[in-house]
Backbone as a chain_set.jsonl record, in Angstrom:
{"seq": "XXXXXXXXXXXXXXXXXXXXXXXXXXXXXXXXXXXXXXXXXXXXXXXXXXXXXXXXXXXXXXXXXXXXXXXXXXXXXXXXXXXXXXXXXXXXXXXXXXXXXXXXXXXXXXXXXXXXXXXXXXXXXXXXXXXXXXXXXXXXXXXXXXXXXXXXXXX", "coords": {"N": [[8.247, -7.039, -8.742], [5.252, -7.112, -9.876], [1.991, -4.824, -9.901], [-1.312, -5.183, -9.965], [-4.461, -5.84, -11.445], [-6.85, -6.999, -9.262], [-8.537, -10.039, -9.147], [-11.777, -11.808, -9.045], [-11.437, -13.819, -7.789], [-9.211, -13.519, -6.341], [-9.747, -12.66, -3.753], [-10.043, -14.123, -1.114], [-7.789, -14.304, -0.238], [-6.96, -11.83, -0.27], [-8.389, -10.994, 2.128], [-7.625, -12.437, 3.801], [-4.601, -11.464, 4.411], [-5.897, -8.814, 4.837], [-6.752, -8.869, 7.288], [-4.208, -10.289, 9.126], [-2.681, -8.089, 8.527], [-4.22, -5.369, 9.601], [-4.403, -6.273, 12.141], [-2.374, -5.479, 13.692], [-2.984, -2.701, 14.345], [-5.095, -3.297, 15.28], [-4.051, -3.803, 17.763], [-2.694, -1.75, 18.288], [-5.138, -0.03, 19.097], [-6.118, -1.149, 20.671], [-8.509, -2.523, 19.936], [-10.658, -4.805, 19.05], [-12.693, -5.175, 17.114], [-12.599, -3.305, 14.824], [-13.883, -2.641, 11.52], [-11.742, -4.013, 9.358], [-11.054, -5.803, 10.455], [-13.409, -7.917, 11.16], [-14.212, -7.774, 8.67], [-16.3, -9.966, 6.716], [-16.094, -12.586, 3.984], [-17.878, -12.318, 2.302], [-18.461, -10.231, 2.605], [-16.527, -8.716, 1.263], [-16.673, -9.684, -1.457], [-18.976, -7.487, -2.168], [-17.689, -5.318, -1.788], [-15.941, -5.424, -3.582], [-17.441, -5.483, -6.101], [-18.098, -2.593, -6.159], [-15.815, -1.582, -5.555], [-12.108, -0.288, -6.9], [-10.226, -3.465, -7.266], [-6.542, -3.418, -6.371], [-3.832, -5.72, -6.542], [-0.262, -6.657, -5.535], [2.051, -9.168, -6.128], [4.192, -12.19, -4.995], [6.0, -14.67, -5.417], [4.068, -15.974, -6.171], [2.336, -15.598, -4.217], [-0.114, -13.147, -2.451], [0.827, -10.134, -1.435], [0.622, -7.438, -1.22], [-2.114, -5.034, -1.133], [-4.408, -2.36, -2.334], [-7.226, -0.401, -2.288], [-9.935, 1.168, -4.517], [-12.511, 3.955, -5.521], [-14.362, 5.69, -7.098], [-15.95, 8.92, -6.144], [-17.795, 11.627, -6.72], [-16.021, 12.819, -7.654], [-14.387, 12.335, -6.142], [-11.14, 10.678, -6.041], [-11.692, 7.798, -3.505], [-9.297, 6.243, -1.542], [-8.55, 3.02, 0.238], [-7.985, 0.349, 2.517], [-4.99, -0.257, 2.275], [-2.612, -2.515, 2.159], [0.079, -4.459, 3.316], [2.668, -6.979, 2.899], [3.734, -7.933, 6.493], [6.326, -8.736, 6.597], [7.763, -7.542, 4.381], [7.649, -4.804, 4.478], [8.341, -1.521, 4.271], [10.002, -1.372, 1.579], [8.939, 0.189, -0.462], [6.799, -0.861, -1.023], [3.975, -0.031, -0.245], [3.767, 2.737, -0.919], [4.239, 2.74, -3.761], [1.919, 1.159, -4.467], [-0.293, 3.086, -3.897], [0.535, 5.006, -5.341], [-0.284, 3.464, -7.97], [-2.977, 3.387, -7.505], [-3.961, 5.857, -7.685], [-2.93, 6.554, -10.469], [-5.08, 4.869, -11.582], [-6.998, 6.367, -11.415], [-7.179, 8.646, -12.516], [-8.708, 10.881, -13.48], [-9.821, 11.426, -11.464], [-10.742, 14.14, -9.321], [-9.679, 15.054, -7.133], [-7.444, 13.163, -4.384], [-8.652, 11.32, -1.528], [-8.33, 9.476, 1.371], [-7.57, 7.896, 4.285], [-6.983, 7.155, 8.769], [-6.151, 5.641, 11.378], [-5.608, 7.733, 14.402], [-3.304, 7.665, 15.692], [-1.438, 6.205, 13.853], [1.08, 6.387, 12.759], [3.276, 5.4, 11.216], [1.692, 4.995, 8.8], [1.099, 7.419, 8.215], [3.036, 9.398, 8.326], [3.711, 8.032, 5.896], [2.04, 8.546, 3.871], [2.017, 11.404, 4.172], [4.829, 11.925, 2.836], [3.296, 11.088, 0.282], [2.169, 13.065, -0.528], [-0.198, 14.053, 0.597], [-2.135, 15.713, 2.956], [-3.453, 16.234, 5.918], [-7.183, 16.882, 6.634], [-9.377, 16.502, 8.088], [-10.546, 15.279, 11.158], [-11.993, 12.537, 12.755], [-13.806, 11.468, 15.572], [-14.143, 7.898, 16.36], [-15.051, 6.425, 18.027], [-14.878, 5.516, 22.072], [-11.86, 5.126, 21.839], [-10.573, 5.535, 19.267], [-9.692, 7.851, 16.718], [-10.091, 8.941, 13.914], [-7.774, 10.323, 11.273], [-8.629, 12.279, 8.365], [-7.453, 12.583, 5.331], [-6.381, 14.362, 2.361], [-5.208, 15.166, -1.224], [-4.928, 16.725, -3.903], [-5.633, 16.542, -7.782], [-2.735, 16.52, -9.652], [-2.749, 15.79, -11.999], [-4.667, 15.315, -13.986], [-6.635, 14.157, -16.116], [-8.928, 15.483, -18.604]], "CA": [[6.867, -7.317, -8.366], [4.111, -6.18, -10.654], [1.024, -4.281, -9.409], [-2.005, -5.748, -11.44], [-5.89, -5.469, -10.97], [-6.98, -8.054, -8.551], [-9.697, -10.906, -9.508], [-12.52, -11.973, -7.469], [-10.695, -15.567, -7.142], [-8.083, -13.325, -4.999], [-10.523, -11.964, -2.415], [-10.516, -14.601, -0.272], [-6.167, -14.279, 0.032], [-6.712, -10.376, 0.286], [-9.038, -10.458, 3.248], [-6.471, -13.079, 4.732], [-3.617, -10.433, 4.713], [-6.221, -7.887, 5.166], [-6.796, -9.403, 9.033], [-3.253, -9.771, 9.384], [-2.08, -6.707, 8.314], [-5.077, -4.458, 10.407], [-4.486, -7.044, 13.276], [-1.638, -4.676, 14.522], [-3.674, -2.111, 14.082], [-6.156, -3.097, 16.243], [-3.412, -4.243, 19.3], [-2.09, -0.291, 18.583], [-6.176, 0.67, 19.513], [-7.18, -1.742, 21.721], [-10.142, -2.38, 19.274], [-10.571, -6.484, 17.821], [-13.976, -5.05, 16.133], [-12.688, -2.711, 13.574], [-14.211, -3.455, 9.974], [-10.972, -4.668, 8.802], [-10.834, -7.692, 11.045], [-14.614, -8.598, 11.008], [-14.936, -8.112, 7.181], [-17.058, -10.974, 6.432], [-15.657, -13.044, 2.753], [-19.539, -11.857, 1.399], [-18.638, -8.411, 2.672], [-15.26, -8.11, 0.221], [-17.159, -9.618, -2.55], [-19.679, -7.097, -2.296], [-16.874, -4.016, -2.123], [-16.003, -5.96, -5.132], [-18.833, -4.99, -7.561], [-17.88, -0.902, -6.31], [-14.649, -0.897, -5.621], [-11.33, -1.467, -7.886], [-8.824, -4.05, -5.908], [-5.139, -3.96, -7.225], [-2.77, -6.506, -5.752], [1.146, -7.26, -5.691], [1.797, -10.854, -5.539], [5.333, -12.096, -4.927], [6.159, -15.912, -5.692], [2.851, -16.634, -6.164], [1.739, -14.808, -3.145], [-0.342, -11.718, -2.649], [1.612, -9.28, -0.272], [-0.096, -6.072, -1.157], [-3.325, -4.532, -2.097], [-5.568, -1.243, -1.649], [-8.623, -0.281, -3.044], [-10.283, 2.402, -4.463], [-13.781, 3.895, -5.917], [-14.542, 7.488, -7.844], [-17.439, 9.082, -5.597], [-18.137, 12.932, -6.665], [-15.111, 14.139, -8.716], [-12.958, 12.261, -5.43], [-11.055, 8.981, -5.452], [-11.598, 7.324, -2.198], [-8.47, 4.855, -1.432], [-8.911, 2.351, 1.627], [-7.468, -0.893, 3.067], [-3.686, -0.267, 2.145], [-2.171, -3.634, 3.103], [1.469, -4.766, 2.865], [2.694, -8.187, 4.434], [4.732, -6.955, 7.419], [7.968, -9.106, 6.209], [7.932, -6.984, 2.974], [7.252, -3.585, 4.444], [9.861, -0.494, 4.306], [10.666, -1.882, 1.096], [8.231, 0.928, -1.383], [5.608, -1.105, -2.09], [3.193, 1.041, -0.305], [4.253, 4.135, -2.159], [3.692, 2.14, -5.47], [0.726, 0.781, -4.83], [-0.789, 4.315, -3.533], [0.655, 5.61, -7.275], [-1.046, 3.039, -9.171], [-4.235, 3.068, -7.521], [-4.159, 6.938, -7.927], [-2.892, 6.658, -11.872], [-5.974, 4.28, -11.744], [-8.6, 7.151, -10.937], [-6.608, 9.686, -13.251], [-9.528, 11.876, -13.822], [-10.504, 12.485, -10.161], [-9.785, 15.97, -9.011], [-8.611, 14.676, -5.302], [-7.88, 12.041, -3.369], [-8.942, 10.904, -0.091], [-7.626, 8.124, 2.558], [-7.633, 7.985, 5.952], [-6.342, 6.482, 9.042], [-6.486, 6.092, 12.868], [-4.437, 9.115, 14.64], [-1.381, 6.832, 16.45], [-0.338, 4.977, 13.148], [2.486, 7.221, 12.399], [4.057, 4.49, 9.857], [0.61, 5.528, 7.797], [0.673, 8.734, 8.463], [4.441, 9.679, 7.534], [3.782, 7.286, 4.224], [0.548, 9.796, 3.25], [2.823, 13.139, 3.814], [5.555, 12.341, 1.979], [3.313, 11.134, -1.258], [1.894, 14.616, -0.501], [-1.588, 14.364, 0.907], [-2.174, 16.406, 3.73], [-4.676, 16.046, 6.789], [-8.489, 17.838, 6.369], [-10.563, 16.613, 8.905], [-10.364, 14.612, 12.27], [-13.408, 12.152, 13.032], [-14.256, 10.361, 16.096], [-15.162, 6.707, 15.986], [-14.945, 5.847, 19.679], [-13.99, 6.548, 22.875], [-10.292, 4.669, 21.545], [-10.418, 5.661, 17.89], [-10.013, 8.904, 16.016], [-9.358, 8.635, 12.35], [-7.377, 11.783, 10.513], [-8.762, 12.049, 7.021], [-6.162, 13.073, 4.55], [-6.195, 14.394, 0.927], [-4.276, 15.15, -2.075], [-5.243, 17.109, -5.049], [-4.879, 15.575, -8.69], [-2.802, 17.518, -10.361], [-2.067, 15.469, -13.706], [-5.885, 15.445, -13.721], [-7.12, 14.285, -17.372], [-10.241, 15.621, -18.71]], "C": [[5.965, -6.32, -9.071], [2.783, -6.027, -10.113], [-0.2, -4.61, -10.715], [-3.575, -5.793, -10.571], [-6.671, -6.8, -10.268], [-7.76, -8.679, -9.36], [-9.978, -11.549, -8.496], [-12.344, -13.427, -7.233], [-9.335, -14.81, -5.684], [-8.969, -12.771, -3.621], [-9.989, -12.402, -0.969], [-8.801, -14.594, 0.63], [-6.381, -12.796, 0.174], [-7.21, -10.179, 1.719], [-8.187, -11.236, 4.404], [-5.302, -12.239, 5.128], [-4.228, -9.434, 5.077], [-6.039, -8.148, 6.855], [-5.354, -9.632, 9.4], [-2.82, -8.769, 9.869], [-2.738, -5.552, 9.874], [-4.709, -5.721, 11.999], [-3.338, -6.329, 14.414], [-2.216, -3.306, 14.821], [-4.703, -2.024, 15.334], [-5.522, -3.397, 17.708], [-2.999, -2.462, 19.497], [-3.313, 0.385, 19.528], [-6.679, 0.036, 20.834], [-8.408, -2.515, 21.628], [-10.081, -3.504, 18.654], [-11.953, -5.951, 17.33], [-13.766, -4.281, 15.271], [-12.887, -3.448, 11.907], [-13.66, -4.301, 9.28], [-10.945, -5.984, 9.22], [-12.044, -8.094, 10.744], [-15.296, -8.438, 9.503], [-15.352, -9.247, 7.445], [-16.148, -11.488, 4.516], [-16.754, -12.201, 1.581], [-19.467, -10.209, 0.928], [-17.8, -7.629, 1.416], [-15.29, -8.306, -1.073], [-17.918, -8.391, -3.177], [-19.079, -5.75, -2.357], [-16.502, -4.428, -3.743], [-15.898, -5.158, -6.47], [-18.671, -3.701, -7.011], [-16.599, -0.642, -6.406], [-13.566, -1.527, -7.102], [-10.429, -1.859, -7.081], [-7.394, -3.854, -7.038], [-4.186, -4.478, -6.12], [-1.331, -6.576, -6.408], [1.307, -8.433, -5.3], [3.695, -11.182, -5.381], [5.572, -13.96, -4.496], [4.882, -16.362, -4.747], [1.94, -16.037, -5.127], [1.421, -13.383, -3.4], [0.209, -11.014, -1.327], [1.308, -8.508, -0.038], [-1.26, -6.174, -1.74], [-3.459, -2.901, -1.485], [-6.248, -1.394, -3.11], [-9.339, 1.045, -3.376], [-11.788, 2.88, -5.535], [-13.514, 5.751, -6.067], [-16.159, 8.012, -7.137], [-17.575, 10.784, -5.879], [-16.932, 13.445, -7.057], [-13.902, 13.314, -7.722], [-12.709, 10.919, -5.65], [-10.935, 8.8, -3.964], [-10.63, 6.0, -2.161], [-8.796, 4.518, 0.146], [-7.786, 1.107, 1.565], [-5.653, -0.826, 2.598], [-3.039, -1.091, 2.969], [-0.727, -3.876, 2.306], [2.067, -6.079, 3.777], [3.98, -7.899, 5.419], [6.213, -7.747, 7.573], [8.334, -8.371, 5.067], [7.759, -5.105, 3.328], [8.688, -2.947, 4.547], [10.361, -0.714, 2.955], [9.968, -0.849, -0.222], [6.932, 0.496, -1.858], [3.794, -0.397, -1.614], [3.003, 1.973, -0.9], [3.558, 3.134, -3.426], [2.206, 1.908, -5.59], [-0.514, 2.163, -4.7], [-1.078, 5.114, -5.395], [0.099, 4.83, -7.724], [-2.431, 3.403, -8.614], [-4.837, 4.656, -7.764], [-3.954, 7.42, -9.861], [-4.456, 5.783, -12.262], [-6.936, 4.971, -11.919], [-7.791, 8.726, -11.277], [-7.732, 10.854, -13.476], [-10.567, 12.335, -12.565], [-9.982, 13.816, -10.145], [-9.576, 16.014, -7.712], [-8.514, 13.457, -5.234], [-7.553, 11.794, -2.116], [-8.633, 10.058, 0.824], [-7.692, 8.784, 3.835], [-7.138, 6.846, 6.869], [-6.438, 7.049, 10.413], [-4.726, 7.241, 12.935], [-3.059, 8.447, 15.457], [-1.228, 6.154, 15.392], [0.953, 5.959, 11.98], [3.516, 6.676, 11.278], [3.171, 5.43, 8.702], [0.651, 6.863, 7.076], [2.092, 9.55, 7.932], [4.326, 9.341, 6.012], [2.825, 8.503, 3.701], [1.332, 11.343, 2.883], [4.047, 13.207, 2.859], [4.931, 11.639, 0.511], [2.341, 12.634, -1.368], [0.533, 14.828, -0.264], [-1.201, 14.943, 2.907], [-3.641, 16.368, 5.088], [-5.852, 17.659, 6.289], [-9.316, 17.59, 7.333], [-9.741, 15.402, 10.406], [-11.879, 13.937, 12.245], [-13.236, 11.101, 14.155], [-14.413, 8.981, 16.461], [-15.654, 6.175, 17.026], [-14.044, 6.237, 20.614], [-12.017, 6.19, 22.789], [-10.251, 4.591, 20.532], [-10.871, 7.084, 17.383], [-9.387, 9.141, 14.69], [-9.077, 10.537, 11.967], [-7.819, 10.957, 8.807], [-7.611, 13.271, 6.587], [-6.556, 13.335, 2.944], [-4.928, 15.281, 0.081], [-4.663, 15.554, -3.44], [-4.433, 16.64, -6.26], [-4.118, 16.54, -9.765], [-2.117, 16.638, -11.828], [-3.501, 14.528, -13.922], [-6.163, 15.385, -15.324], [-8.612, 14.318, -17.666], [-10.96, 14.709, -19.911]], "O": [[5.92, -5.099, -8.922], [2.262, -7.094, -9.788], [-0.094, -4.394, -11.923], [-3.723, -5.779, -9.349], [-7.072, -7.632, -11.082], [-7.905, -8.117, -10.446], [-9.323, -11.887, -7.51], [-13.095, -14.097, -6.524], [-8.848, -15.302, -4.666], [-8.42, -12.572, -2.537], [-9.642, -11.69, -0.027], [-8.667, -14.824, 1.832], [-5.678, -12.458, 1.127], [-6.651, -9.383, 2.474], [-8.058, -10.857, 5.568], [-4.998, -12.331, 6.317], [-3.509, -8.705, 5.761], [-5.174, -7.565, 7.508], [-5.168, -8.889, 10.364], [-2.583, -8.437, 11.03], [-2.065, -5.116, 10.808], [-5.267, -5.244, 12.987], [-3.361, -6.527, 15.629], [-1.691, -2.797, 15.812], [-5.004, -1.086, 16.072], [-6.219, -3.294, 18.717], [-2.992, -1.934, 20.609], [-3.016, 1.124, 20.467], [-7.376, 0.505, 21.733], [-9.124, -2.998, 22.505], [-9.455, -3.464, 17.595], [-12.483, -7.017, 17.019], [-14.74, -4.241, 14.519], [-12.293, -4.372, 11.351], [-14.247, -5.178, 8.647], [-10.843, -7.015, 8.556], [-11.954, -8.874, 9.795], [-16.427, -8.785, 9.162], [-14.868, -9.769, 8.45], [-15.635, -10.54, 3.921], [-16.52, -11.694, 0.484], [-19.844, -9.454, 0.032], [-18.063, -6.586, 0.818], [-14.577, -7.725, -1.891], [-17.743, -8.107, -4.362], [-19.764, -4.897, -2.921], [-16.769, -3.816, -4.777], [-15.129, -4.629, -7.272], [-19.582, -3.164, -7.639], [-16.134, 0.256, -7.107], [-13.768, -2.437, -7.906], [-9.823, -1.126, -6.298], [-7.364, -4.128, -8.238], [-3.841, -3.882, -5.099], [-1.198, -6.556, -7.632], [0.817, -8.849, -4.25], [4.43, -10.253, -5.714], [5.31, -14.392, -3.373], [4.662, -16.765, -3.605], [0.727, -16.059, -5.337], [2.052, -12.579, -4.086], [-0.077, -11.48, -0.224], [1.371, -8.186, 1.149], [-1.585, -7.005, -2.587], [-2.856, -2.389, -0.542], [-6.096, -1.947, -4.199], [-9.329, 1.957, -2.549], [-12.099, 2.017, -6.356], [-12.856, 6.609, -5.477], [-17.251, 7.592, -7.52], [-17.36, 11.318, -4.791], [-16.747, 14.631, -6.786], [-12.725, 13.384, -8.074], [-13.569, 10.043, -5.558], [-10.21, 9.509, -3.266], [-10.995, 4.914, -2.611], [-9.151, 5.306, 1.023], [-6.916, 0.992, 0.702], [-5.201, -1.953, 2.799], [-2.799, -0.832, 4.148], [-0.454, -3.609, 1.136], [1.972, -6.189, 5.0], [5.104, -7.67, 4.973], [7.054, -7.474, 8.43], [9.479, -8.642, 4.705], [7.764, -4.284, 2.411], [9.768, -3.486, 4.787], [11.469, -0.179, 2.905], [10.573, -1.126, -1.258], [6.173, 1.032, -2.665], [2.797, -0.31, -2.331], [1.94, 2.098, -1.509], [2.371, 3.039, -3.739], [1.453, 2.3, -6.481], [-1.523, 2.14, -5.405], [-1.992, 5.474, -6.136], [-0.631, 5.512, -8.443], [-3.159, 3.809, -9.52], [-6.037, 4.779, -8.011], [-4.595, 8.305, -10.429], [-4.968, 6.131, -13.326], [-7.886, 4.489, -12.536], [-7.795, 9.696, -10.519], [-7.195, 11.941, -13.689], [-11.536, 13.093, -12.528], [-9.081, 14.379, -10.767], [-9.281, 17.081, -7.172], [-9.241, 12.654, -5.819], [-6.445, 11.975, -1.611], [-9.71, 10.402, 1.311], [-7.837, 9.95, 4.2], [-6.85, 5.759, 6.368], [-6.663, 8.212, 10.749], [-3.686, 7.444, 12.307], [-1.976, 9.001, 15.644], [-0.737, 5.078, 15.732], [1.348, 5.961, 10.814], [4.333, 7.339, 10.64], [3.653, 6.28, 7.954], [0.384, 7.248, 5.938], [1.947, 10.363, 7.019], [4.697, 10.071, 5.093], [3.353, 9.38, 3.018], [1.297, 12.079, 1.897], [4.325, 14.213, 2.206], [5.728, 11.537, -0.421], [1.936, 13.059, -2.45], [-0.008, 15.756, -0.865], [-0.333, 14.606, 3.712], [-4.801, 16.538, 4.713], [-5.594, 18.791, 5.879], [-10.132, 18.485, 7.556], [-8.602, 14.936, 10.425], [-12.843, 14.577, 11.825], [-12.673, 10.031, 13.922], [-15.293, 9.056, 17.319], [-16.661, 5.469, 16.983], [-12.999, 6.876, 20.496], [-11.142, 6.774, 23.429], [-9.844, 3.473, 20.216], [-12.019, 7.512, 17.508], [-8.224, 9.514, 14.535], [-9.75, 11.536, 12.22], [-7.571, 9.866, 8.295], [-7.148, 14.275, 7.129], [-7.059, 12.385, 2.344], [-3.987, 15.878, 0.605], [-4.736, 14.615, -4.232], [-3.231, 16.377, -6.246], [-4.736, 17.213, -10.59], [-1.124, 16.978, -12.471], [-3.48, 13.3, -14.007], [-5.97, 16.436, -15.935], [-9.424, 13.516, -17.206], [-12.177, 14.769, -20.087]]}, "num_chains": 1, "name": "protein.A"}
């Protein structure tokens, strides 16, 4: 399975696994309003035109994505989706490495993730990013932000 730069004909199949995927997510919180589920189709166009998507597809199907955007020297990765018959299997890890060989000339990077998803949160430490902050979101949501300095950092 090859990791390849989405197109905005796949959106509408990413935000379908995206709601999936985050749909356990939100039974772990308690929470059916987090962003992930109520993206809007308009909304993932419109990450689109900032962000870059890269998907894994797998007979014909997309199984994976994340996403990611260069904001101040940091890459910011988000939505890390995997279809939960395919997980355990690396393609998190991979897709983490490409979307980080993708944004080769940041000098960190950033992700995050609510504080009970311990799958997430294990996957993040052993590709070697490390918690930096704690934030809030509600009284049943507190995301750990996580980073990871670049060290094969081209100028």
């Amino acid at each position: 399975m090859k990791i390849v730069i989405a197109k905005k004909e796949d959106l509408e199949q990413i935000l379908e696994l995206q709601k999936a995927c985050y749909l356990e997510e939100a039974e772990l919180y308690n929470d059916f309003e987090i962003p992930p589920l109520t993206q809007t189709l308009d909304s993932i166009k419109s990450d689109y035109e900032k962000e870059r998507f890269l998907k894994i597809e797998y007979e014909g199907k997309i199984v994976g994505s994340v996403r990611g955007y260069l904001e101040d020297g940091t890459c910011k990765i988000g939505r890390l989706i995997v279809d939960k018959n395919l997980r355990n299997n690396g393609l998190g890890k991979r897709l983490i490495k490409e979307i980080e060989s993708q944004f080769d000339s940041a000098q960190r990077f950033e992700l995050f993730t609510g504080y009970k998803s311990k799958r997430n949160l294990s996957l993040y430490n052993k590709l070697g990013y490390s918690e930096f902050q704690k934030r809030r979101i509600n009284e049943k949501l507190e995301f750990i932000f996580l980073e990871k300095e670049n060290n094969k950092k081209s100028d």
